[in-house]
C-alpha positions as CSV (number, residue, x, y, z in Angstrom):
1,X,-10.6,15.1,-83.4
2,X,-13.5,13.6,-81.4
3,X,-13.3,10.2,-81.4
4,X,-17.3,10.1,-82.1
5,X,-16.5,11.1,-85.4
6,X,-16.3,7.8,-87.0
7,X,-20.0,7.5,-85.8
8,X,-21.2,9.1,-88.8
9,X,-22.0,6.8,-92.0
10,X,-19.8,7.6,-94.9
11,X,-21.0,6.7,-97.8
12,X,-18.7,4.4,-99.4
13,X,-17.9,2.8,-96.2
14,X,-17.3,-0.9,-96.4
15,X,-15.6,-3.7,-94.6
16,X,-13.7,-4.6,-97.2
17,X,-12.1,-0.8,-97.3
18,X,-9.0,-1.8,-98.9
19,X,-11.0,-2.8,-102.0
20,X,-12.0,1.2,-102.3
21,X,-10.3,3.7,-104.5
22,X,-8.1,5.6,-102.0
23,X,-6.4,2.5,-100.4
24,X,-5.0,2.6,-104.4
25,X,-2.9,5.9,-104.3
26,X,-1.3,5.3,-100.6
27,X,0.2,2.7,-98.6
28,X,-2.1,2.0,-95.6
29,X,0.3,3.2,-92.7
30,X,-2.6,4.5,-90.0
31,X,-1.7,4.0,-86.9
32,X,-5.2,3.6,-84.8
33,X,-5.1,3.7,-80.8
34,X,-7.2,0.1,-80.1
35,X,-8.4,1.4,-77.4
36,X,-10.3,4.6,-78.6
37,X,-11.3,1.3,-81.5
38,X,-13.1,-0.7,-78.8
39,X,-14.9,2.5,-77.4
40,X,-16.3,3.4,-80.7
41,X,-17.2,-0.5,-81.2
42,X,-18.7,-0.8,-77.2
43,X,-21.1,2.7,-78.2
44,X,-22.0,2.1,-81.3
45,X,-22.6,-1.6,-81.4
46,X,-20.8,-2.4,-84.0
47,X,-17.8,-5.2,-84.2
48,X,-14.5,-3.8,-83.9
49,X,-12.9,-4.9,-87.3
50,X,-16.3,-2.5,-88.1
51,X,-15.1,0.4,-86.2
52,X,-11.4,-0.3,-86.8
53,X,-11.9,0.5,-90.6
54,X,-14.1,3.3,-90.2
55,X,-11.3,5.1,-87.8
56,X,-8.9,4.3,-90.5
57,X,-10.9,5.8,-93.3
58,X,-11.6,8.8,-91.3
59,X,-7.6,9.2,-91.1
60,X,-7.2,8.3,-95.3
61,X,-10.1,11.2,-96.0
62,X,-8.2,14.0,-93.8
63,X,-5.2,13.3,-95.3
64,X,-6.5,13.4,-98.8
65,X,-8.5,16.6,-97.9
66,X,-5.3,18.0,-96.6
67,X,-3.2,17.0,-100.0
68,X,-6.0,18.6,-102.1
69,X,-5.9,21.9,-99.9
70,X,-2.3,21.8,-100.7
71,X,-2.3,21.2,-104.2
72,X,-5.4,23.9,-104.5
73,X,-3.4,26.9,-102.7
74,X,0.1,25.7,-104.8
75,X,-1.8,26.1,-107.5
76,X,-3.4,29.4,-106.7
77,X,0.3,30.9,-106.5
């Protein structure tokens, strides 16, 4: 995943993320290199707490997508 990926606006994106709905379901376990955190935070001028929580809901989303690909195709069979 290109780490220029968290540039994008989500909507829904806050900086109070664990307030959101999908901090709700999961513990938040994401392991974020700080160093690909500060590049994102150096290009797009935005703080790293900013930047840090944006990586981090980038990682909650996939994994969610993942889950519901899961679920879909189990319940296909």
């Amino acid at each position: 995943m290109p780490d220029s990926v968290i540039i994008q606006e989500q909507k829904g994106d806050t900086l109070n993320d664990a307030s959101d709905d999908d901090m709700n379901e999961e513990e938040d376990d994401t392991n974020i290199n700080m160093a690909n955190a500060e590049k994102e935070a150096a290009v797009s001028f935005m703080p790293l707490q900013e930047a840090l929580q944006k990586m981090k809901r980038q990682v909650r989303l996939q994994r969610r997508k993942v889950k519901q690909l899961q679920k879909d195709k189990k319940n296909k069979d």
